[in-house]
C-alpha positions in Angstrom: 1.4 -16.6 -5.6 2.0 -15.8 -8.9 5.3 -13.2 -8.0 6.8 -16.4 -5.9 6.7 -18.9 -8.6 7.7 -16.0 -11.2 10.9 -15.4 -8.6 10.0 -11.8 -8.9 10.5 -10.0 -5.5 6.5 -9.0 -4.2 8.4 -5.5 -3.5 9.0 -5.2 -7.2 5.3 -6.5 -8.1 3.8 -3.9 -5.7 5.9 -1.1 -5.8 6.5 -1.6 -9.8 4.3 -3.4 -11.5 0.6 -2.6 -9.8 0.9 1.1 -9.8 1.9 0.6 -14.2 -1.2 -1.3 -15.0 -3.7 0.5 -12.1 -3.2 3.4 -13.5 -2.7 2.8 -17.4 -5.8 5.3 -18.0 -3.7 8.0 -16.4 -0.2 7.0 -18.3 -2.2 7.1 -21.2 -4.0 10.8 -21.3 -0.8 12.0 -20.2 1.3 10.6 -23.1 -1.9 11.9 -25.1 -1.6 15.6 -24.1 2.0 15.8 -24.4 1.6 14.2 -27.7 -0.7 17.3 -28.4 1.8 19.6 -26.9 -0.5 20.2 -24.0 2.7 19.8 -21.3 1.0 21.5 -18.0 -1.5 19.0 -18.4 0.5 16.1 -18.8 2.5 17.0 -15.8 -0.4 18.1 -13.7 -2.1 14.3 -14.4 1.4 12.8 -13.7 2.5 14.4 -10.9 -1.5 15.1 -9.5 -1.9 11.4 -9.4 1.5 10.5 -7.5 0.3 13.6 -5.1 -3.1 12.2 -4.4 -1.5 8.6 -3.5 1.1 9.7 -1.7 -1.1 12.1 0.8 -4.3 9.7 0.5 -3.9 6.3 -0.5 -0.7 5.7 1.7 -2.6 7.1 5.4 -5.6 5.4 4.3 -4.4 1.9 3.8 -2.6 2.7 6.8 -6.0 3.8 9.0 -7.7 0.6 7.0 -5.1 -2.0 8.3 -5.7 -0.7 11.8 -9.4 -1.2 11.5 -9.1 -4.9 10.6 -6.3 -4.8 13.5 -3.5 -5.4 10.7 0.1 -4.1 11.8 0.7 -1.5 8.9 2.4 1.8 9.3 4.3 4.6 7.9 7.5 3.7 9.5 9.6 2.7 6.0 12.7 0.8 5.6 15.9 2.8 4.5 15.9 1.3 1.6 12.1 2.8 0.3 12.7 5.9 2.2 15.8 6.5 -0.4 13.8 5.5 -3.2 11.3 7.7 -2.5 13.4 10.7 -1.4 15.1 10.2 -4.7 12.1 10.2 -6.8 11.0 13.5 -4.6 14.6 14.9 -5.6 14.2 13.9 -9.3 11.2 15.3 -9.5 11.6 18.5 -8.0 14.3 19.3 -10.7 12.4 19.2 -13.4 8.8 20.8 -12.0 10.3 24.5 -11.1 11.4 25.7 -14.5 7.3 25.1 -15.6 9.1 24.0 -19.0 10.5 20.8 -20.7 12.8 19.8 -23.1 13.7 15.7 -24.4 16.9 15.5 -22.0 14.0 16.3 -18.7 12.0 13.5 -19.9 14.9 11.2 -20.3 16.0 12.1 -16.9 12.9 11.2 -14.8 12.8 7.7 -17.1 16.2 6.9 -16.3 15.4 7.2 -12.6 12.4 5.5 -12.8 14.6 2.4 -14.4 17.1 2.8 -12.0 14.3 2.4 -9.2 12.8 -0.5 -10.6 16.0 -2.2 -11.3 16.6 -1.2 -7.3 13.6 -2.9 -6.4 14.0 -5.9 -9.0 17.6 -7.2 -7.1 17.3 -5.3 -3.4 17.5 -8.1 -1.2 14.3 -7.4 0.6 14.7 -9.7 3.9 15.0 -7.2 6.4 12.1 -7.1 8.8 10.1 -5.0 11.1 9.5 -7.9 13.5 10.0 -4.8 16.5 8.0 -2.6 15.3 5.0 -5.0 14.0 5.1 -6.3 17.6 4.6 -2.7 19.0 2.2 -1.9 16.5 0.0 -4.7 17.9 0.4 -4.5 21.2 -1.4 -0.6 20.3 -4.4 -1.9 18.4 
């Protein structure tokens, strides 16, 4: 595909680049209400939206591989299980105060270009090849 002949890693692509342009319409009345100095509403479409994904989107493309007896689970590789905890971590330091400031927001974009540099070089070739075979041998 496209990522291959690009020699951008698919983890990048997906993990990166699908979740920026799928939810532009979300990035973009967020910018809008902090903009208008309407903060709780920026962070609750922000955050809401990583929320819903994260408890919905993830099981259910997980129960939807099953159906079409694809081997997909939740079991994640060190590597995305850092990223995320980090992001989890980054997050959480910024939500509790209920307040912002410039150096907050600079914060969380510095992480998140940390994270896609992470995903840009990580060296993605370890496999699951274990734990695909068990998740077949189940469906």
């Amino acid at each position: 595909g496209g990522a291959a002949g690009a020699k951008v890693p698919l983890a990048f692509v997906s993990t990166i680049l699908l979740p920026i342009v799928g939810n532009a319409a979300e990035h973009a009345s967020a910018v809008m209400f902090a903009v208008r100095n309407k903060p709780d509403l920026a962070i609750g479409v922000a955050v809401g939206s990583a929320t819903q994904i994260t408890l919905l989107g993830f099981p259910a493309s997980v129960l939807a591989a099953w159906a079409y007896g694809e081997p997909l689970s939740l079991d994640m590789l060190p590597f995305e299980t850092a990223c995320l905890v980090l992001t989890i971590l980054g997050v959480a330091t910024v939500l509790p105060s209920g307040r912002s400031n410039w150096l907050k927001g600079l914060t969380l974009i510095s992480l998140y270009v940390v994270i896609a540099l992470a995903f840009l070089f990580h060296d993605s070739s370890e496999t699951r090849a274990p734990a695909a075979a068990k998740h077949k041998r189940l469906g």
